[in-house]
C-alpha positions in Angstrom: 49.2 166.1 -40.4 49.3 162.9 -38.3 49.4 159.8 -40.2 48.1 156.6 -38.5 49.7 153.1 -39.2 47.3 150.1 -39.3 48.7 147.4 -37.5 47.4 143.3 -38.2 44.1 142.1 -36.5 45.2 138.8 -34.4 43.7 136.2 -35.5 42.3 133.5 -33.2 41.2 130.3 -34.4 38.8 128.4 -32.3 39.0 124.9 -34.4 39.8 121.9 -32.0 43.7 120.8 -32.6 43.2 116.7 -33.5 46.6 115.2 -32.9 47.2 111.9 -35.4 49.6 109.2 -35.5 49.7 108.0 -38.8 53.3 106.1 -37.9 55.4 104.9 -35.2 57.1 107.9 -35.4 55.1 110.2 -36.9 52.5 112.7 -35.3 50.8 115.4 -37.2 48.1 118.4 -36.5 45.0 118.4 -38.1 42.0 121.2 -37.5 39.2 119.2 -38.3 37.6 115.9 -38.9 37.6 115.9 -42.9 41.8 116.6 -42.9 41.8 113.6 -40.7 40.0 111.4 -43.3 42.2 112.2 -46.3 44.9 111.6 -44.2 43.3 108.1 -43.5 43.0 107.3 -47.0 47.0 107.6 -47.1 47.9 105.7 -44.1 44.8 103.6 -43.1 47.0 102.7 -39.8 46.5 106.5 -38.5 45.0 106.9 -34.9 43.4 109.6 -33.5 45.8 110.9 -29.9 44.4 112.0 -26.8 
């Protein structure tokens, strides 16, 4: 008998990367538009990077 291992499906997710400032030293990665306004509700300084 052969026996056949299943290996892991890759997964690729296609959700824009939004870079944020929410300090002066301070940069995070978000993957969509409603993380980035929860994180504005904590630090209503936050800027969206380019």
């Amino acid at each position: 008998m052969i026996y056949k291992m299943r290996t892991k499906k890759v997964k690729i997710d296609l959700r824009p990367k939004i870079k944020i400032k929410i300090d002066n030293r301070t940069i995070i990665t978000v993957r969509s538009m409603e993380a980035f306004k929860a994180w504005k509700e904590r630090f209503p300084e936050a800027v969206i990077m380019e």
